[in-house]
VOPAGU-2260 file (C-alpha; in pm, 1 decimal, decimal comma):
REM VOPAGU-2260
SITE   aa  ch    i         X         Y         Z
SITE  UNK   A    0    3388,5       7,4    -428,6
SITE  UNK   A    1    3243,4    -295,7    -539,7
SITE  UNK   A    2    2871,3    -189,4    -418,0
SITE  UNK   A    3    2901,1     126,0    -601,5
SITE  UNK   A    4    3019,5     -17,5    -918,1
SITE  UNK   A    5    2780,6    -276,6    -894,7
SITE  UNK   A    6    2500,5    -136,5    -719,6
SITE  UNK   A    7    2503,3    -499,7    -568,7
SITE  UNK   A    8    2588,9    -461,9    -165,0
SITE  UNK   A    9    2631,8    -846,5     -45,8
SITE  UNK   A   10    2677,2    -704,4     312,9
SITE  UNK   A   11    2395,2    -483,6     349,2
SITE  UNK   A   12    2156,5    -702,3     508,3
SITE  UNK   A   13    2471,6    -769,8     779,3
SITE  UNK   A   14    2566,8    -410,3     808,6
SITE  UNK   A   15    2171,9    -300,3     851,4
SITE  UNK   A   16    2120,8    -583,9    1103,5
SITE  UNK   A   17    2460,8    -518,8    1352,5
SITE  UNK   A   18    2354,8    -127,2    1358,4
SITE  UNK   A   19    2056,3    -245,0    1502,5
SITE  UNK   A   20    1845,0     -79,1    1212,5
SITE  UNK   A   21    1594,0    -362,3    1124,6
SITE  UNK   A   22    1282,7    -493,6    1236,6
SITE  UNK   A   23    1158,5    -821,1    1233,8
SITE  UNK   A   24    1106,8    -953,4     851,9
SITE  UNK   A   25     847,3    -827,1     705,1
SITE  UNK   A   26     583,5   -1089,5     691,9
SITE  UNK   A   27     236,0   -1017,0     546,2
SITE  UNK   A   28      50,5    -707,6     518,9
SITE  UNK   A   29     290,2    -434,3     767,4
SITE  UNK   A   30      61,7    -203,9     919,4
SITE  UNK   A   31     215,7     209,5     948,9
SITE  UNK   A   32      70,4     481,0    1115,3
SITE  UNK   A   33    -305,1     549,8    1146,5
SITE  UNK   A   34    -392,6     175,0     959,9
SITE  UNK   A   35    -294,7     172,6     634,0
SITE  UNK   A   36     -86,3    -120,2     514,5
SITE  UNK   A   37     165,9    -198,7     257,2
SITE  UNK   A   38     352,7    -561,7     136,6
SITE  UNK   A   39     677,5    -626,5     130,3
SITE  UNK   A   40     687,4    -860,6    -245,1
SITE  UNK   A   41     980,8   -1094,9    -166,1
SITE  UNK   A   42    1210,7   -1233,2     134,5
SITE  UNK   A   43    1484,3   -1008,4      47,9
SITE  UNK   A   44    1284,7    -641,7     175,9
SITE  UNK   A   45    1362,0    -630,0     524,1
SITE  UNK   A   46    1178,4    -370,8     758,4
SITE  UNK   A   47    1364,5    -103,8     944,7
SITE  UNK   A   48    1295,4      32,1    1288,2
SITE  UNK   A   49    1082,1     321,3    1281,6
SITE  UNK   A   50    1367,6     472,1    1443,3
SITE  UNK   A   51    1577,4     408,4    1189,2
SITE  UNK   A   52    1312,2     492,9     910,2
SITE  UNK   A   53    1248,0     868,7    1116,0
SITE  UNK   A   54    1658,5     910,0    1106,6
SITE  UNK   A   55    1704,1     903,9     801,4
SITE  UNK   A   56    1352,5    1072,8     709,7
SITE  UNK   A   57    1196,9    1262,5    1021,2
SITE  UNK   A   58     829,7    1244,3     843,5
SITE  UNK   A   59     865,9     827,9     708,2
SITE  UNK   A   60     698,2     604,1     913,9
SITE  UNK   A   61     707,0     265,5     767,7
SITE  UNK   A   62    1065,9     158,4     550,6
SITE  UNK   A   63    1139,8    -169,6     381,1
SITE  UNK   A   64    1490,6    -210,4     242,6
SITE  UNK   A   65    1594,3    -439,7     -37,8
SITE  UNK   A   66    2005,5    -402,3     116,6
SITE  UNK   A   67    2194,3    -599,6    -145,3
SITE  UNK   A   68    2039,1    -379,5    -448,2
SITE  UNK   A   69    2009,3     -77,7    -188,1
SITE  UNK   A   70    1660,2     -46,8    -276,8
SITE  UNK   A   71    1394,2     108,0     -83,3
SITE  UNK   A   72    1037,6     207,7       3,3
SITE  UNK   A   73     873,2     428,1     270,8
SITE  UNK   A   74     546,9     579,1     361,0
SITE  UNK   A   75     488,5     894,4     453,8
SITE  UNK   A   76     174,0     968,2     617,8
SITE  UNK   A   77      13,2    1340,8     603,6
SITE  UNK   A   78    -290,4    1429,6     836,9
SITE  UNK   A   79    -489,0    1735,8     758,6
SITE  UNK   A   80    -812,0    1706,8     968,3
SITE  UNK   A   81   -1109,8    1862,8     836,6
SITE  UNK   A   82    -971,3    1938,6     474,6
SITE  UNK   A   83   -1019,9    1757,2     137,5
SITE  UNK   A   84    -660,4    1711,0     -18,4
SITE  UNK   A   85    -692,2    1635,0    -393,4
SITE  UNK   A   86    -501,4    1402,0    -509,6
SITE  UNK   A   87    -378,4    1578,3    -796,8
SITE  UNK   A   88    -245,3    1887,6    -578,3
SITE  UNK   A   89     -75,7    1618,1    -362,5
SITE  UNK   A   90      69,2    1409,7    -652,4
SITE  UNK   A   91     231,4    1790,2    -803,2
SITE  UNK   A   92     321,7    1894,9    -437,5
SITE  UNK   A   93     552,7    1555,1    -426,4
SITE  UNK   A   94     677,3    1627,1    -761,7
SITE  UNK   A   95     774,7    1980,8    -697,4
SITE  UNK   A   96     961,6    1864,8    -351,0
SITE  UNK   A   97    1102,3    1570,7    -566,5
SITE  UNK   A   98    1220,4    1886,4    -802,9
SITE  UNK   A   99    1380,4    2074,8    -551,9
SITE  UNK   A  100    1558,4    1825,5    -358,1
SITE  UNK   A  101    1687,2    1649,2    -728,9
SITE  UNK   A  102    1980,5    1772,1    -947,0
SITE  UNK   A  103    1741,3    1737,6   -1299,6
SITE  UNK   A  104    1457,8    1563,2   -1217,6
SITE  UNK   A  105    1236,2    1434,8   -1456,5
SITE  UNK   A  106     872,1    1307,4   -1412,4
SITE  UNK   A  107     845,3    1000,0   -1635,7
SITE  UNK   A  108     484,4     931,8   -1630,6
SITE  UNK   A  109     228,1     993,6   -1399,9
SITE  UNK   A  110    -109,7     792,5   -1400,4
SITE  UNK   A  111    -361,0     694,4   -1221,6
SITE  UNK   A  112    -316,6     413,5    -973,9
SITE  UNK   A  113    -495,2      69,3   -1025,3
SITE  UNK   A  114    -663,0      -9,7    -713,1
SITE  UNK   A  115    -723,8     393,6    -615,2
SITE  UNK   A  116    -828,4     531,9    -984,0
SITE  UNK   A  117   -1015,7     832,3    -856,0
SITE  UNK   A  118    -789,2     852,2    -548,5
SITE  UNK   A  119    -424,3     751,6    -608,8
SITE  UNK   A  120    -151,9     870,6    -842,3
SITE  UNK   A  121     158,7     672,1    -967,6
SITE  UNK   A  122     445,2     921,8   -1073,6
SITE  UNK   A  123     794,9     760,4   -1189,0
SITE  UNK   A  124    1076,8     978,5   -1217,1
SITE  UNK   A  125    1453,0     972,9   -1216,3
SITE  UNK   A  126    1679,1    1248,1   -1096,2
SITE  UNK   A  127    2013,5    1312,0    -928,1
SITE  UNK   A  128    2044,5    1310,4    -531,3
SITE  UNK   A  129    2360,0    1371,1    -348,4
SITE  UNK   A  130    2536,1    1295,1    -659,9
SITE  UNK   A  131    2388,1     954,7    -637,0
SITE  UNK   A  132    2146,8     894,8   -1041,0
SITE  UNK   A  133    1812,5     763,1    -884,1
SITE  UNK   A  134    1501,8     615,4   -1022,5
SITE  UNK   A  135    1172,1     645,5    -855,9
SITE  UNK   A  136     853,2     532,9    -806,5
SITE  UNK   A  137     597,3     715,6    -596,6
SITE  UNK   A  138     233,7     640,5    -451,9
SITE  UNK   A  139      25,9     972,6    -431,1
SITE  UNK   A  140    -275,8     858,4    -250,5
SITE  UNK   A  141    -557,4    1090,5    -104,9
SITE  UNK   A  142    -864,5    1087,2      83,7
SITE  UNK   A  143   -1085,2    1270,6     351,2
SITE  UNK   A  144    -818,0    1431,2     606,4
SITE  UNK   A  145    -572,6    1204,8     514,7
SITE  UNK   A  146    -283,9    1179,4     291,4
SITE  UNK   A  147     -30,0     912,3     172,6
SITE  UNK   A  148     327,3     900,2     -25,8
SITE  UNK   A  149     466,5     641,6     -76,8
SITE  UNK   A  150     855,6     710,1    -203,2
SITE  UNK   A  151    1000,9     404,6    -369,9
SITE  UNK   A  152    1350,1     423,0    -529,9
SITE  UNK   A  153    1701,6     270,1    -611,0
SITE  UNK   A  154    2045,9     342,8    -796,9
SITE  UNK   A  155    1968,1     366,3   -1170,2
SITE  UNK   A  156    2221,4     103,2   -1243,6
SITE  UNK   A  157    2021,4    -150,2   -1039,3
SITE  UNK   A  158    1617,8     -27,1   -1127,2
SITE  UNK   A  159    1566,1    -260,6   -1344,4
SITE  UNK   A  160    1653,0    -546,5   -1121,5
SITE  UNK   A  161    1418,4    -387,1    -857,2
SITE  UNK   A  162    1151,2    -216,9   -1074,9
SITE  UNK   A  163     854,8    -470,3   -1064,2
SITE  UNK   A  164     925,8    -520,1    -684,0
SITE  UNK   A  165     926,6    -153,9    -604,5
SITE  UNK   A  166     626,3     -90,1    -820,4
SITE  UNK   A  167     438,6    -399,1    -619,7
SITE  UNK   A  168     503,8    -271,2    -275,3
SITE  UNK   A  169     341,7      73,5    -407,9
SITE  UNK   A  170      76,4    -113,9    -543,1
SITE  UNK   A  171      14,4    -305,0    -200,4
SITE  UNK   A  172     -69,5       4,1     -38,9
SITE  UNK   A  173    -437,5      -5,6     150,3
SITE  UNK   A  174    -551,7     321,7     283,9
SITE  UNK   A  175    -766,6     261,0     635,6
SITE  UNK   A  176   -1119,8     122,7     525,8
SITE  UNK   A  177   -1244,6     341,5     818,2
SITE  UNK   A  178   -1124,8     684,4     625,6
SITE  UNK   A  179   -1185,6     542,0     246,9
């Protein structure tokens, strides 16, 4: 009761760790899938198990977790060999899914992202999921055969404690030099 009314959870970390869900702490750069890395921006994100991550979301491959604000941040990696994917089609393609799986979701903004101008996209949005009220942040990024979301997200009652660090592990995102 007190996690919900909060959106604080002092026993997440504990709860997380004894369900065997979490990695070693995230330390550095955290390499996912096919090369690309991400940062977790403070001690408190721990790293789940991609077991863990794939439960919960059969396509995420890397997920940090911020358990006392129940925060979080995954990657999902797409392959398409062969095939340009704009980044535009991608970044309306994760807002469409975002629409369909949301009670009333709204995109808030959606610009291009700092370090991938011509390649990246960086849509915030808010919306209702499992009757939980949910802000997000997502990282559209696109290149040659290859592309990246990254979903970033908490309770709306806690996003504003969480914002800047969601928004930096988005930002921290590296696609492969090899693939760039």
């Amino acid at each position: 009761l007190y996690a919900l009314q909060t959106g604080r959870n002092p026993l997440g970390s504990a709860i997380a760790s004894l369900r065997g869900e979490l990695d070693a702490d995230p330390v550095g750069d955290i390499a996912g899938e096919g090369g690309y890395t991400l940062r977790a921006p403070s001690a408190a994100w721990r790293l789940r198990t991609r077991e863990a991550a794939r439960k919960d979301n059969p396509l995420a491959d890397r997920w940090l977790i911020r358990p006392d604000l129940d925060a979080h941040a995954f990657v999902i990696p797409e392959s398409a060999p062969g095939m340009a994917i704009p980044v535009d089609s991608l970044a309306q393609i994760v807002i469409n899914n975002a629409q369909s799986a949301a009670l009333r979701f709204e995109v808030l903004d959606n610009t291009p992202s700092a370090r991938y101008p011509e390649d990246g996209r960086i849509v915030r949005g808010r919306g209702v999921v499992n009757g939980l009220d949910l802000q997000f942040v997502y990282g559209v990024f696109s290149t040659f055969g290859h592309g990246y979301q990254v979903v970033a997200f908490s309770g709306a009652n806690n996003f504003g404690q969480v914002e800047a660090e969601l928004r930096a592990i988005v930002d921290s995102f590296t696609m492969p030099a090899e693939i760039i």
